[in-house]
C-alpha positions as a Markdown table, in Angstrom:
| # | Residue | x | y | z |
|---|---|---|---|---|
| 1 | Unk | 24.5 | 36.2 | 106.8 |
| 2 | Unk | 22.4 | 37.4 | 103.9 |
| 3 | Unk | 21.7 | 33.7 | 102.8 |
| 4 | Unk | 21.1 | 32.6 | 106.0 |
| 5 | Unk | 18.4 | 34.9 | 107.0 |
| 6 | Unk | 16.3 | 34.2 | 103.5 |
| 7 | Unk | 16.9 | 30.2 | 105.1 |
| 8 | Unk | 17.9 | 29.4 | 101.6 |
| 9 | Unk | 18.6 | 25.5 | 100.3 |
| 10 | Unk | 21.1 | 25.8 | 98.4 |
| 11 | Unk | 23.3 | 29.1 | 98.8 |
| 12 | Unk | 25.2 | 29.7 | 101.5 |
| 13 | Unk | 27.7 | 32.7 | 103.3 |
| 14 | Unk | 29.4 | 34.8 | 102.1 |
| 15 | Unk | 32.1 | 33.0 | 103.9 |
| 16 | Unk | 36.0 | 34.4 | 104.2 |
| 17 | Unk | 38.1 | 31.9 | 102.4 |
| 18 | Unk | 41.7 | 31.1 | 102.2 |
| 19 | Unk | 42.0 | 30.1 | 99.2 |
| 20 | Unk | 39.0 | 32.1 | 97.4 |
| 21 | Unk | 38.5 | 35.2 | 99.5 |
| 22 | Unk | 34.9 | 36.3 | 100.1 |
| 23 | Unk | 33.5 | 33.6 | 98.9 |
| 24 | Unk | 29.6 | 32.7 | 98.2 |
| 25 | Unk | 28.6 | 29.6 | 98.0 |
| 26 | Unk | 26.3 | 27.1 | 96.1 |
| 27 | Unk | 25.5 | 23.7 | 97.2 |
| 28 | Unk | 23.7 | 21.4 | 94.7 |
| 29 | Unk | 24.5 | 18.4 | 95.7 |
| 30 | Unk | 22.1 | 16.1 | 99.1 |
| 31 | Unk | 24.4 | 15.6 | 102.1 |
| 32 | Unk | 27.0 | 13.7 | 102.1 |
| 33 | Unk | 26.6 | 12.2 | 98.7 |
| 34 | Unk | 30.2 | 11.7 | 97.0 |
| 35 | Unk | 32.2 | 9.2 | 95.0 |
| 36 | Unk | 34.9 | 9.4 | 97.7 |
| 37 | Unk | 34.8 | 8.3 | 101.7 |
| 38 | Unk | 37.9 | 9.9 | 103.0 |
| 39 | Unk | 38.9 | 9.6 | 106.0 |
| 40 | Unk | 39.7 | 13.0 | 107.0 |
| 41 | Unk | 36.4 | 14.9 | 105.8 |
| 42 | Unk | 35.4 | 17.2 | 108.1 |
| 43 | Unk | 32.0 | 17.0 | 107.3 |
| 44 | Unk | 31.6 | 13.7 | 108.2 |
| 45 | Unk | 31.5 | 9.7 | 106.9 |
| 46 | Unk | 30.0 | 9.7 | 103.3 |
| 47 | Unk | 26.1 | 8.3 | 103.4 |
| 48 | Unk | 25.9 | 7.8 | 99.7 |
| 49 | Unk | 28.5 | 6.8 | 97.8 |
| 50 | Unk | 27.9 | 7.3 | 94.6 |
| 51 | Unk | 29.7 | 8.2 | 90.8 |
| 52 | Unk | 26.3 | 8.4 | 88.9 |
| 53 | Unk | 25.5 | 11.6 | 87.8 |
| 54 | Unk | 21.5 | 13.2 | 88.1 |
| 55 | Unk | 19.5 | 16.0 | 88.5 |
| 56 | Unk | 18.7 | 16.6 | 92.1 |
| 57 | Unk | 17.5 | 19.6 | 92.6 |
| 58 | Unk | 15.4 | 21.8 | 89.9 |
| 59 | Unk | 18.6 | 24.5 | 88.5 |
| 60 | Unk | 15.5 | 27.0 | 88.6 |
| 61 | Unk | 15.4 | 26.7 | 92.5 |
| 62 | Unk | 19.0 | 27.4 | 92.6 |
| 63 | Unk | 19.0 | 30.4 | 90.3 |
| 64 | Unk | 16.2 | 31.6 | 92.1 |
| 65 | Unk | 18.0 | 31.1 | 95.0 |
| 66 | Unk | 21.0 | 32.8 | 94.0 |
| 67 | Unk | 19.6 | 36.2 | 92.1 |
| 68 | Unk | 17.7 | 36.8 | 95.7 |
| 69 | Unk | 21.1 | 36.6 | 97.5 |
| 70 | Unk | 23.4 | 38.7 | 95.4 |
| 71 | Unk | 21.5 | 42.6 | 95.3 |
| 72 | Unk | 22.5 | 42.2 | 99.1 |
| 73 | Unk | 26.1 | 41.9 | 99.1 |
| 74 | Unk | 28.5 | 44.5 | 98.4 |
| 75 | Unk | 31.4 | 42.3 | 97.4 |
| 76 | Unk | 32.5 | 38.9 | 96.4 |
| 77 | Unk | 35.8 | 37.7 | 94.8 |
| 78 | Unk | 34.1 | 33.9 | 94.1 |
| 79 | Unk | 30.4 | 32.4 | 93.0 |
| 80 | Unk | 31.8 | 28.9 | 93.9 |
| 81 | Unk | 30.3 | 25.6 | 93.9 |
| 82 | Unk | 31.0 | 23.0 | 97.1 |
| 83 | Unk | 29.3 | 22.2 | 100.0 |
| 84 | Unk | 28.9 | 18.8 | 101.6 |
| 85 | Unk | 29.2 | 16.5 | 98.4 |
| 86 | Unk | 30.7 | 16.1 | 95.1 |
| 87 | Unk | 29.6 | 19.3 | 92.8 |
| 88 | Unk | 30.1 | 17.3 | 89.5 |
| 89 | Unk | 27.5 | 14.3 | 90.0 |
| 90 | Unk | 24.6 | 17.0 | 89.5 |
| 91 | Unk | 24.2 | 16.3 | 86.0 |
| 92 | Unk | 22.6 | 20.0 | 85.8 |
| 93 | Unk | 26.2 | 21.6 | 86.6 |
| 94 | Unk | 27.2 | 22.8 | 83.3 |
| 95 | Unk | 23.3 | 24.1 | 82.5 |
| 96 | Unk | 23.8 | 26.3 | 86.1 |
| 97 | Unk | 27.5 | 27.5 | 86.0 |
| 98 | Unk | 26.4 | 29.0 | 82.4 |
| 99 | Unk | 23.0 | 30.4 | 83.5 |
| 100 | Unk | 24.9 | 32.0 | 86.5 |
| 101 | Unk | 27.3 | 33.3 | 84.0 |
| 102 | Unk | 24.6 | 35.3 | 82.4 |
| 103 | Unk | 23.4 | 36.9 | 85.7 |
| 104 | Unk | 26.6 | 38.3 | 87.5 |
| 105 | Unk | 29.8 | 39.1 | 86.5 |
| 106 | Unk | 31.5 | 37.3 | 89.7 |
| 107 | Unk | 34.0 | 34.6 | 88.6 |
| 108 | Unk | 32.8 | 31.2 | 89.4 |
| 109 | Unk | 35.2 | 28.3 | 90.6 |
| 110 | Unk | 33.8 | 24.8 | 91.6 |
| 111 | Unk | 35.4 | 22.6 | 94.5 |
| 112 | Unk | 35.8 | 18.9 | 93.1 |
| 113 | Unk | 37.8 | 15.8 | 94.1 |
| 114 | Unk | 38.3 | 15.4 | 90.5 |
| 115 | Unk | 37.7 | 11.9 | 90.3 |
| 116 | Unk | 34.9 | 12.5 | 87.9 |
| 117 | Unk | 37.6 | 14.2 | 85.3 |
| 118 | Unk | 37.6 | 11.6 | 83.1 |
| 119 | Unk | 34.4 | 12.1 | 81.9 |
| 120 | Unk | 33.9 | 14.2 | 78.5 |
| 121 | Unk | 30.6 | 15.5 | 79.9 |
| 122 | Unk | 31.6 | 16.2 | 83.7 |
| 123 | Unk | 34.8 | 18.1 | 82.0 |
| 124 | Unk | 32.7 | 20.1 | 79.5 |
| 125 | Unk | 30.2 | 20.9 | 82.3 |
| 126 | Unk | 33.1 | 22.7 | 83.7 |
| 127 | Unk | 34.7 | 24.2 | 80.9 |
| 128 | Unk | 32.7 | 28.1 | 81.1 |
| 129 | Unk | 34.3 | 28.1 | 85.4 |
| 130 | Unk | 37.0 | 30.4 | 85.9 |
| 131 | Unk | 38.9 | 28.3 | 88.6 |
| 132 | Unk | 38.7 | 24.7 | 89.0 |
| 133 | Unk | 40.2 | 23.3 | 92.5 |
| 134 | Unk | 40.1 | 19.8 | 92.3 |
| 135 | Unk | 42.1 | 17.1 | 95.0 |
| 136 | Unk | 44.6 | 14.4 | 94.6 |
| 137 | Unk | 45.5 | 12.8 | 97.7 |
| 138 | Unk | 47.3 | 9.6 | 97.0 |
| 139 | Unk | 48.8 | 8.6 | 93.6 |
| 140 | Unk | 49.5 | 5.2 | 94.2 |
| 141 | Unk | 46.5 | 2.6 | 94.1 |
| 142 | Unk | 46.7 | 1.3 | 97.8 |
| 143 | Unk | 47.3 | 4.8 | 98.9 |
| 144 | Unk | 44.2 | 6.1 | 97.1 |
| 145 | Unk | 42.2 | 2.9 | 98.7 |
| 146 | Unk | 43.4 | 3.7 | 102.1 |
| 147 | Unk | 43.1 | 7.7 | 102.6 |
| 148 | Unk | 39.8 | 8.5 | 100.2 |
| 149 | Unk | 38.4 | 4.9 | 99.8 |
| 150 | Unk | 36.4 | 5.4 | 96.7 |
| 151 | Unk | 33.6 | 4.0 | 94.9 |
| 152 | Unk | 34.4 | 0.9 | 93.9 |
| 153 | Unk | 33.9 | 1.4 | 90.3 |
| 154 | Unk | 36.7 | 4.4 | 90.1 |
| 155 | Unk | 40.1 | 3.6 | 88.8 |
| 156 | Unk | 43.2 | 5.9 | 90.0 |
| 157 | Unk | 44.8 | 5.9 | 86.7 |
| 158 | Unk | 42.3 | 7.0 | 85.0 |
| 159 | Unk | 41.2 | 9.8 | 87.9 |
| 160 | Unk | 44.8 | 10.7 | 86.9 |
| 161 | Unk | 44.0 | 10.7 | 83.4 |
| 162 | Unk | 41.2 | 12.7 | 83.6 |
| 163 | Unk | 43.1 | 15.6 | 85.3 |
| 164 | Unk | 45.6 | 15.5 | 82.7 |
| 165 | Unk | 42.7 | 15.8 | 80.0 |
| 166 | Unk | 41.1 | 18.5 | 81.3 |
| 167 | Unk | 44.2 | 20.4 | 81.9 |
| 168 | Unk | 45.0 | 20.0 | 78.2 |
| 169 | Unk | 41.2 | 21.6 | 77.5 |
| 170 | Unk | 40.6 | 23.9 | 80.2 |
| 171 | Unk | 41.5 | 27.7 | 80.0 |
| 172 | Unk | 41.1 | 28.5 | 83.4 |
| 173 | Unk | 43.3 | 28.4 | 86.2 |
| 174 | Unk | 43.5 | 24.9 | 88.2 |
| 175 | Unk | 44.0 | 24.7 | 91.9 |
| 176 | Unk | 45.1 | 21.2 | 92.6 |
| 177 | Unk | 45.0 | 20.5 | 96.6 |
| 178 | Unk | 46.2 | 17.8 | 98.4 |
| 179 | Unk | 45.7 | 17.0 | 101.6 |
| 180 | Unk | 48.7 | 15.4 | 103.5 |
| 181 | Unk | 47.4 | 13.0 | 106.7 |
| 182 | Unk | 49.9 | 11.7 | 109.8 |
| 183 | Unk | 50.9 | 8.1 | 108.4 |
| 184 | Unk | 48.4 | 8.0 | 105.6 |
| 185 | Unk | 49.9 | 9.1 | 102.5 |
| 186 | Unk | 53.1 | 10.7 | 103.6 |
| 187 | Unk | 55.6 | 8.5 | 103.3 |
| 188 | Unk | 58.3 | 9.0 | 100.5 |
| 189 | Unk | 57.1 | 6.2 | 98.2 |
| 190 | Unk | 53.5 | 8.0 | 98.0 |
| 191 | Unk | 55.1 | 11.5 | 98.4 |
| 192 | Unk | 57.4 | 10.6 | 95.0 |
| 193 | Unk | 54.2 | 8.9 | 93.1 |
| 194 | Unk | 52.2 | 12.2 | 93.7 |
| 195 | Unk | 55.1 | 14.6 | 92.2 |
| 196 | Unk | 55.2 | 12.1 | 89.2 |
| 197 | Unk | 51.3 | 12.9 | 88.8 |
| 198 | Unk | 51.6 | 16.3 | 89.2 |
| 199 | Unk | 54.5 | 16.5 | 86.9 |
| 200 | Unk | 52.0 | 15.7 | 84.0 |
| 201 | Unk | 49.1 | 17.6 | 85.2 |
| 202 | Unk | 50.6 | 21.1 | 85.6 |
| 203 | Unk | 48.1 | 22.7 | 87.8 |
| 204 | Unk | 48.4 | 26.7 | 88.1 |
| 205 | Unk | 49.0 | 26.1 | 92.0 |
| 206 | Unk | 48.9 | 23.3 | 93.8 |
| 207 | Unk | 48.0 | 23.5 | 97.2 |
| 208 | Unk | 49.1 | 21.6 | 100.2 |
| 209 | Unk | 46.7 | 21.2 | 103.2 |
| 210 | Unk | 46.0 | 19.1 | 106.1 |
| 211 | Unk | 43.4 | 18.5 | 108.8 |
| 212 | Unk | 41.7 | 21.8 | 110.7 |
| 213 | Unk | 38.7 | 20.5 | 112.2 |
| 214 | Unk | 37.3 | 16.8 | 113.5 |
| 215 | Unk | 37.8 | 14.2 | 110.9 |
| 216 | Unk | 35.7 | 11.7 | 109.7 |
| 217 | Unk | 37.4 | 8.6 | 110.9 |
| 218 | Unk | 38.4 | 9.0 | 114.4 |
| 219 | Unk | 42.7 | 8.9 | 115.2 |
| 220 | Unk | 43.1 | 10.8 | 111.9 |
| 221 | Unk | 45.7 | 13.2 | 113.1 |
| 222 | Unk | 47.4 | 16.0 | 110.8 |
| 223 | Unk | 50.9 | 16.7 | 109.3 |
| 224 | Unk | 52.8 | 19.0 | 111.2 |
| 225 | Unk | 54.3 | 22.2 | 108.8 |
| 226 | Unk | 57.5 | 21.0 | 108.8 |
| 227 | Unk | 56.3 | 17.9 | 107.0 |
| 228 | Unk | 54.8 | 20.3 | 104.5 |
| 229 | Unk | 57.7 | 22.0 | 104.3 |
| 230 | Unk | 59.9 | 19.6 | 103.3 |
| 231 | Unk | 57.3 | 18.3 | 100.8 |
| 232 | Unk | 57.2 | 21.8 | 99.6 |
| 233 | Unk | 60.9 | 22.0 | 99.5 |
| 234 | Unk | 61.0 | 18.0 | 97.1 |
| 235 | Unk | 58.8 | 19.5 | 94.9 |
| 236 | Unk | 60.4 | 22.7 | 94.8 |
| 237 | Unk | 60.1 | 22.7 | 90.6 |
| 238 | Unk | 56.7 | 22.9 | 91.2 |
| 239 | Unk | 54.3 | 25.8 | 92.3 |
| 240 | Unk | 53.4 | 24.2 | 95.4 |
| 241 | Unk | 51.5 | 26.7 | 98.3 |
| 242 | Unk | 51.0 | 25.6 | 102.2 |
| 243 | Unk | 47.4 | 26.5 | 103.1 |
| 244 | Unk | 47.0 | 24.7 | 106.4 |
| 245 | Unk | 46.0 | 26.9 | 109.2 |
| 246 | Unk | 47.8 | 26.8 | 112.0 |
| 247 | Unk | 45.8 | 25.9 | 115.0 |
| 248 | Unk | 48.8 | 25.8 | 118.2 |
| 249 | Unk | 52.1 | 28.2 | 118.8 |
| 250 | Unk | 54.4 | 25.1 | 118.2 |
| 251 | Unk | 53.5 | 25.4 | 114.5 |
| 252 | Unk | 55.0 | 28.4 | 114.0 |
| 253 | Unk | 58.9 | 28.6 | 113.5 |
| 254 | Unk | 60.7 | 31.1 | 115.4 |
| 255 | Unk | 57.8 | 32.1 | 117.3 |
| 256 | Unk | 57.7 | 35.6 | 119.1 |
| 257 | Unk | 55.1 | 36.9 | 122.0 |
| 258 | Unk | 55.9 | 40.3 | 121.0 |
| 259 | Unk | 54.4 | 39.8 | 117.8 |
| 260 | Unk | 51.5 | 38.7 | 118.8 |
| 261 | Unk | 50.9 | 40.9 | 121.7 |
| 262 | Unk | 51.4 | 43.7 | 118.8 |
| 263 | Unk | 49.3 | 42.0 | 116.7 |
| 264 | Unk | 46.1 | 41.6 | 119.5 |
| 265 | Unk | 46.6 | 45.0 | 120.5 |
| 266 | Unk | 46.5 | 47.0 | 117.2 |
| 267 | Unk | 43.6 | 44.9 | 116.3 |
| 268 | Unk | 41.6 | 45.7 | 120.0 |
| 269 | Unk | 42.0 | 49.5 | 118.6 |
| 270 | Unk | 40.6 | 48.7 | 115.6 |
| 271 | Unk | 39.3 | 46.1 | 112.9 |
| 272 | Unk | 42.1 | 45.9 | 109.9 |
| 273 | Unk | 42.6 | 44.1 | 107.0 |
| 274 | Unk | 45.7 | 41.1 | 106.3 |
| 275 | Unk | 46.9 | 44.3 | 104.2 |
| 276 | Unk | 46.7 | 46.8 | 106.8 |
| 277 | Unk | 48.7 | 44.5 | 109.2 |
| 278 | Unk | 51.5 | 43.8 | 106.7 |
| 279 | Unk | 52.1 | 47.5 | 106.3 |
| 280 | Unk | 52.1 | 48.4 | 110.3 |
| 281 | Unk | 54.4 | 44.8 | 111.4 |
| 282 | Unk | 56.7 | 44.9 | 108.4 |
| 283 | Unk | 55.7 | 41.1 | 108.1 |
| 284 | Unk | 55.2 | 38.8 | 104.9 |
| 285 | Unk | 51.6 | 37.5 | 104.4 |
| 286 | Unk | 52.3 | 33.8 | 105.0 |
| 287 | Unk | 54.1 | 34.9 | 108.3 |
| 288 | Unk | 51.1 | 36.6 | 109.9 |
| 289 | Unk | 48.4 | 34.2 | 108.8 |
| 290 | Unk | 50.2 | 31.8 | 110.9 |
| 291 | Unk | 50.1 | 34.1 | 113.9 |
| 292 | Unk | 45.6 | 34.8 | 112.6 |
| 293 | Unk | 44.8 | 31.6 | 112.6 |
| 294 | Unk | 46.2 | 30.7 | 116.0 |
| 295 | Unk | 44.6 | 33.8 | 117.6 |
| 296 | Unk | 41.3 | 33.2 | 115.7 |
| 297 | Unk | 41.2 | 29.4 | 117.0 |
| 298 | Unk | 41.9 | 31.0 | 120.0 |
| 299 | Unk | 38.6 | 32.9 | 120.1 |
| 300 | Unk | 40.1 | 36.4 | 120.5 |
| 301 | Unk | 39.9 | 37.7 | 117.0 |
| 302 | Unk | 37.5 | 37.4 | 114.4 |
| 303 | Unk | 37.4 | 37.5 | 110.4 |
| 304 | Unk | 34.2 | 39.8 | 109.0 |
| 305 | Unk | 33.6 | 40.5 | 105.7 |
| 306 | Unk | 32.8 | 44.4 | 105.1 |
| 307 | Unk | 32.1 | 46.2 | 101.8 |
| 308 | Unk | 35.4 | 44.3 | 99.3 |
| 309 | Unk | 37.8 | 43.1 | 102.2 |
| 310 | Unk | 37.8 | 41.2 | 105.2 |
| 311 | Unk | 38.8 | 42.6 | 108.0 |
| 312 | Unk | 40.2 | 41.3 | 111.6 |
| 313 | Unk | 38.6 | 42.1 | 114.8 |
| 314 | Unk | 38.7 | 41.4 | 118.7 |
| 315 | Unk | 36.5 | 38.3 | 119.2 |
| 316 | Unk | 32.9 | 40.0 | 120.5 |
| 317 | Unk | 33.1 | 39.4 | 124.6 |
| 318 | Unk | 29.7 | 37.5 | 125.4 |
| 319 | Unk | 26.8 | 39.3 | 125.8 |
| 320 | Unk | 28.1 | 42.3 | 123.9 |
């Protein structure tokens, strides 16, 4: 990657994402330093827990940083800010997403556990970001203790409350995800408490998501899709979306060898797009991403970005 080879600090990819496509990314924040210490972060326990907000890198840098990267890449659908810590406790956030406003035309979405929300400033910092995608994992106060075990200084009612405020103030489109763990927070009395939160904070699309990689916490395990499902299906009033990847066959109702066979073939021929397949298998999206991911965990195919789209090819044979 373009960003890699310049070996810069603070930008990072592109990277194919789920949720945000070709996505570029901008990390402002030291390792591991969040307000939150939950249990299933896949980058690891936090080392700094923290909800005061400073200035920890110069913005110049960044920009710097950033205006090197972009005349090299063709495409992106996202600027976005995450990384390996909370986006929102660099007090310098609002000064960059409007600076990098001024240099590309690229819309810019931030990553956020939202737990900063109720803040004026941390909300007006993000007002000029065209997607916001903060979390909510737990909507009870024991539940919230047990799966992100915050700062100690953070309050879930008012975490709640701040989500509702910016909602109420924020043109853009929010992407709320929540990230369901194996005997965490998925019991019905936590399950309930979240679509009662949700009711009020009438996110664009809230997305439902559970462990991929190595947790933080070891014995962490993830919710299977039918538990999604059926959490999909009790909140079926609102516009709930199931990005977990599917990682084994077993997750994939009504699984069928042809389709993958068909699926591994076609793509050995040539690289294609998630577009390209849809048209040749006659499949929904959602369907076939299933079927990706499994073969891309796998090793045998591969996402790369070229020119706009990503396309999928045969996993590169060693030495090749």
């Amino acid at each position: 990657m373009q960003a890699e080879k310049n070996k810069n600090r603070h930008i990072f990819g592109p990277v194919p994402s789920r949720r945000l496509g070709i996505s570029l990314g901008v990390d402002v924040i030291p390792y591991k330093t969040c307000s939150l210490d939950c249990l299933y972060c896949e980058c690891g326990r936090t080392t700094r827990l923290t909800c005061e907000r400073q200035s920890f890198f110069p913005p110049r840098r960044v920009l710097e940083e950033l205006q090197a990267v972009l005349p090299g890449i063709p495409h992106l659908d996202f600027i976005t800010f995450s990384g390996s810590g909370e986006p929102t406790l660099n007090s310098d956030l609002g000064r960059l997403i409007a600076e990098i406003k001024k240099i590309s035309s690229v819309p810019l979405a931030v990553l956020t556990n939202g737990t900063l929300l109720f803040r004026e400033d941390v909300r007006r910092d993000l007002h000029q970001a065209d997607v916001v995608l903060p979390s909510l994992d737990a909507a009870t106060a024991a539940g919230f203790a047990r799966i992100n075990q915050p700062h100690p200084d953070l309050d879930l009612d008012r975490v709640i409350e701040g989500l509702v405020a910016f909602r109420k103030e924020f043109t853009g489109k929010i992407w709320l995800e929540i990230f369901i763990v194996k005997g965490i927070n998925d019991s019905r009395e936590e399950i309930r408490a979240l679509q009662r939160a949700l009711r009020r904070i009438q996110a664009d699309k809230i997305q439902l998501n559970t462990l991929d990689r190595p947790p933080a916490c070891p014995g962490i395990e993830s919710a299977d899709f039918a538990t999604l499902e059926k959490i999909r299906d009790l909140w079926r009033e609102l516009p709930v979306e199931i990005i977990k990847r599917a990682s084994r066959r077993e997750e994939i109702s009504a699984f069928s060898s042809n389709l993958e066979n068909s699926l591994l073939n076609t793509i050995r021929r040539r690289p294609l797009t998630l577009e390209d397949l849809m048209t040749l298998t006659a499949k929904g999206e959602n369907e076939l991403r299933r079927y990706l991911d499994v073969l891309e965990k796998e090793k045998k195919i591969q996402p790369v970005i070229t020119g706009k789209r990503i396309f999928y090819r045969e996993w590169p044979e060693k030495g090749r």
